[in-house]
Steps between C-alpha positions, in 0.01 A plus 500: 500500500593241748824571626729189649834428502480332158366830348779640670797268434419472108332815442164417428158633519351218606603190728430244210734273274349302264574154441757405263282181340647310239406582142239761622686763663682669218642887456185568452317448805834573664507806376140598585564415815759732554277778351219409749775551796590160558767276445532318166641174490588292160431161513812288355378233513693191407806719385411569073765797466335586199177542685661694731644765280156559344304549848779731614426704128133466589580726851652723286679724747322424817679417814384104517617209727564125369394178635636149436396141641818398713523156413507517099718771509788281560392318174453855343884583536560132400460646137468874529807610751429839489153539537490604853806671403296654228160566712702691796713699219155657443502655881154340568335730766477101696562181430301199637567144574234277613477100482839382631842587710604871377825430618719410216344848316457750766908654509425566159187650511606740828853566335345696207297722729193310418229471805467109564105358530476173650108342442491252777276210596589432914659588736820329368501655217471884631822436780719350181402798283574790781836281561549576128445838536152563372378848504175375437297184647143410338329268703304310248126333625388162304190732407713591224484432112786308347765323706489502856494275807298462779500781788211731499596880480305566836759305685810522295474909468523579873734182585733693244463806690570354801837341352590823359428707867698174671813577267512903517505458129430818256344271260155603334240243531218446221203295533367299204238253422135518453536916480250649280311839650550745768383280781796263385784806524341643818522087672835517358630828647319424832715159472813630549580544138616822287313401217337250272586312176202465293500204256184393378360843515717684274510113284163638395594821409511660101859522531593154585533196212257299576263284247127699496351114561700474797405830712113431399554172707636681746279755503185241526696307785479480858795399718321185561597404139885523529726196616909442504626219352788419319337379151568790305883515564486138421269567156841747442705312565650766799700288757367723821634356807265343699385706776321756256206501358299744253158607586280505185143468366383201562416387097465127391870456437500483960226287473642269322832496597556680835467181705638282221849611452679149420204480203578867415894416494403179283340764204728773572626588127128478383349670791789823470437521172084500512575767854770750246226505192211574749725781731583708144120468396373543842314214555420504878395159485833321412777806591468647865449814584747635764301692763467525856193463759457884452321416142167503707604872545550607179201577263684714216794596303609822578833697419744451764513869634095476560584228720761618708312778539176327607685280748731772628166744579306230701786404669566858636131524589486234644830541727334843574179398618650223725733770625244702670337225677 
């Protein structure tokens, strides 16, 4: 065990949350999590109640967490109301904004006793979410899979810190992006942070939902072969504001469109439709697979308490052996 003041706060055996990624993180890996001492985190993705309900089944009784992207949840409640309503009803363990201004959510997420995480991409970001009352900051690295923006978690992790020392606040910091193995947790800790959020990692675990094609293309690729761009969102249609991009395989979809978006825009009906045929087959050439520059660590599918474990036990060596120095 590697006690911090995560561990601590949300009664864990382990300083690790994993990432609540859209479509892949269900009750299933959230719940796996939680049996491997962590903290399991639902992705909701783009707000499908029904979706919701099932992964919350899938957990079955374990204490999980919930995470939403900021900026469609507005649309969400547009036409489901209650579903953050709904979602905090449940007495998630957390619940986790990341992607836009937590603001106009985070009464209602600290009024029902829920623990507020704010995934952050600057500096900017992490002083509006502790002014909102976030008991939990992620700093978030470019490194990762999915959407992003542009710091790198070297920086952004202890410039976090620094904000947090500046302010007296109480709030936990987590460190996130490009996060894989023990040396990643033991950089993190050493950082400034109380604990990691591991994304791609636990993407490729047996637990998550993720098309077989699409973790043996991760498993084969280096970090070298990932790129963000916005061509996927556009391919579905997903109005993402500007500012964030998705790091995926590169595939020949971002060949041929990545630095062509006005011809992209010009096929954009035939192109989504060609992008949602190949995603449900799992063609890796067409549909892109969402993973981070830590793919070039990964070289297996393991069950998501192996691991934790695994990264948890290097990390304390590690920490150890630099300790007596």
């Amino acid at each position: 065990m590697i006690t911090t003041r995560l561990t601590e706060r949300f009664d864990l055996d382990h300083p690790i949350i994993s990432a609540p990624m859209a479509f892949a993180a269900g009750g299933h890996l959230a719940s796996a999590v939680h049996q491997a001492g962590g903290l399991g985190l639902i992705g909701g993705a783009y707000g499908d109640p029904a979706f919701l309900e099932q992964e919350f089944q899938n957990a079955g009784n374990a204490p999980v967490g919930c995470g939403f992207i900021t900026w469609h949840l507005k649309k969400a409640l547009e036409t489901t109301p209650d579903l953050l309503a709904t979602v905090l009803a449940k007495q998630p363990k957390a619940l986790l904004l990341s992607f836009g201004d937590p603001q106009p959510y985070a009464a209602a997420i600290l009024d029902a006793g829920v623990p507020l995480i704010c995934q952050v991409q600057s500096l900017r970001d992490a002083t509006r979410a502790l002014d909102c009352g976030a008991s939990v900051i992620v700093a978030q690295g470019a490194e990762a899979g999915g959407h992003g923006e542009g710091r790198g978690t070297m920086a952004i992790v202890p410039e976090v810190a620094d904000l947090l020392s500046k302010r007296g606040s109480e709030a936990l910091l987590v460190a996130a992006g490009g996060i894989a193995d023990g040396r990643g947790l033991a950089a993190s800790l050493m950082l400034g942070a109380d604990g990691v959020m591991l994304g791609s990692r636990l993407w490729a675990s047996e637990e998550a939902d993720v098309h077989p094609a699409m973790l043996d293309a991760a498993i084969k690729a280096t970090g070298d072969d990932t790129i963000r761009s916005s061509v996927m969102d556009i391919a579905r249609h997903l109005n993402w504001p500007e500012r964030y991009t998705a790091r995926v395989l590169k595939n020949a979809f971002t060949d041929r469109w990545h630095n062509n978006i006005s011809g992209l825009l010009e096929q954009a009906d035939e192109q989504a439709a060609l992008w949602k045929e190949a995603w449900q087959n799992g063609n890796t050439e067409i549909a892109n697979t969402f993973v981070g520059e830590a793919t070039g660590l990964i070289d297996s599918v393991q069950p998501a308490k192996d691991i934790i474990g695994s990264i948890v036990a290097d990390a304390k060596t590690r920490l150890t052996s630099f300790a007596t120095v």
